[in-house]
N, C-alpha and C positions, 0 to 999 in steps of 0.2 A: 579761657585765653584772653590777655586783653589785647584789644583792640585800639591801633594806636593811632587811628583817623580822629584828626583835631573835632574836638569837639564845638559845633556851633554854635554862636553870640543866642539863636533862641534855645535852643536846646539848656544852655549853659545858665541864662534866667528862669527857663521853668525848674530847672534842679533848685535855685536858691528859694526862687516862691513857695516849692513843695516843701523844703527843709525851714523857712520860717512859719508857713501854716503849720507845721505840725501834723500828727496823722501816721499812720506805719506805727514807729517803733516812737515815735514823739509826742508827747500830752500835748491837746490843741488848747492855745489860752481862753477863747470864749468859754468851752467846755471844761475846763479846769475854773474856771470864776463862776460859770453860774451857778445860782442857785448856792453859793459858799454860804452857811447858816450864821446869820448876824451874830448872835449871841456868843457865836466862837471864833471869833475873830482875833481876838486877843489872847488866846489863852494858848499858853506855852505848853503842849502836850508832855508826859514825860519821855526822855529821848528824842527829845526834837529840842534843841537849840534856838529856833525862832518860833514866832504867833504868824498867823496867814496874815497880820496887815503887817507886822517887820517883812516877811517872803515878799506881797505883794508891793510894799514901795519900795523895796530892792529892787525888785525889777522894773517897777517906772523910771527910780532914779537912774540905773543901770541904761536901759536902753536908752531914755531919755539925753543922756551923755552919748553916747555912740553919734546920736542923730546927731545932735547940736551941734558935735564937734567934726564931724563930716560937711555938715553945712553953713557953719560959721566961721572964717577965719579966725574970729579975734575971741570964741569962746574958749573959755578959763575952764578945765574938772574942775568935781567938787574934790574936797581933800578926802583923802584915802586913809582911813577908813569908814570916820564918823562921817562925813559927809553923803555914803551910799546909804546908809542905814536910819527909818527913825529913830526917835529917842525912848520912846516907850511902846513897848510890844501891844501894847490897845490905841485902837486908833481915836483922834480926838472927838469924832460925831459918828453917826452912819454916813453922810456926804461926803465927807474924808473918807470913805471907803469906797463910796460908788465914784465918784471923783477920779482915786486914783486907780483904778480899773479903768474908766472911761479912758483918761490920760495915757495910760499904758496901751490900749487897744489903739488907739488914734497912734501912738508914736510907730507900734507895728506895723499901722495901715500906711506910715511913709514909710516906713522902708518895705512894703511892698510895692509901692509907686517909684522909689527908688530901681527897684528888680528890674521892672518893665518898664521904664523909661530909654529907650536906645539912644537917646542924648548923651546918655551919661555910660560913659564905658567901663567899666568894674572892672575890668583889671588893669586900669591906669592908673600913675600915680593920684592921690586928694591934691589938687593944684597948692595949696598951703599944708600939706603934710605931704612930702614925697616918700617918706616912706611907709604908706596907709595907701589900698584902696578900700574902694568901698564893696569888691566880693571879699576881702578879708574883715571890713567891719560888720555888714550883711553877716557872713559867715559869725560873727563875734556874736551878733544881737542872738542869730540862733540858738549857739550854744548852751551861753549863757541863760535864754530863755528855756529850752530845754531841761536843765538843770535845775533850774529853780520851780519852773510847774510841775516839775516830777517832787520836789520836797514837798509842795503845794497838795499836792493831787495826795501823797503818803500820809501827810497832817490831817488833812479831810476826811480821809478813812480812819483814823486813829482816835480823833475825836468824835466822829460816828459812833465808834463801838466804844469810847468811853462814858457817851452819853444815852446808851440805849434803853 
């Protein structure tokens, strides 16, 4: 039966903390990136559409816009669609890879500083987007994160057993 007592300002940030870390029914990002075997970083499994460093800078570029443009007024998207995506499915060094892992772990690490900050109220309007808050962009980074480590997570096993 639900239960229709408002749900409370902490109560309401540990659900979005829980649903960004991942965990349950969601691929957690540290544990989906580590240990990703260099050699197959690039390599377009067959039935897989992307390489884990196209998957991987999707998702830095991806959340990386979410943050920016929560906390910047004056930041521009990049253009939809070549602008989320690299250019070529191998990434240009290994640093390029650890890099943007690094990059993408740090952008999740503000939007969990975001969560738990009680300054910042989530379900207000973004004072220069009214109509965005930030449990709806929060909620975005999630999904969209979700989404993508689970292709992540299915490529890694794929090219596991094609390289065995």
């Amino acid at each position: 039966m639900y239960d229709a007592t408002p749900m409370t300002d902490s109560a309401l940030r540990a659900h979005v903390l829980a649903i960004l870390d991942g965990g349950g029914a969601h691929a957690r990002a540290r544990e989906v990136l580590r240990g990703f075997p260099w050699r197959k970083v690039g390599v377009r499994a067959p039935g897989f559409a992307h390489s884990a460093w196209e998957l991987l800078e999707h998702l830095r570029i991806g959340q990386n816009d979410i943050v920016r443009f929560g906390l910047e007024p004056r930041y521009r998207s990049p253009k939809w669609p070549s602008g989320y995506w690299p250019k070529s499915p191998e990434p240009p060094s290994r640093s390029a890879w650890s890099d943007s892992a690094r990059s993408f772990l740090a952008d999740l690490g503000a939007c969990r500083r975001i969560a738990r900050d009680r300054r910042v109220d989530l379900l207000a309007p973004i004072a220069h987007s009214p109509d965005a808050t930030w449990l709806y962009e929060l909620l975005l980074v999630a999904d969209h994160n979700a989404y993508h480590l689970g292709q992540l997570m299915q490529l890694r096993r794929a090219l596991e057993a094609m390289y065995v």
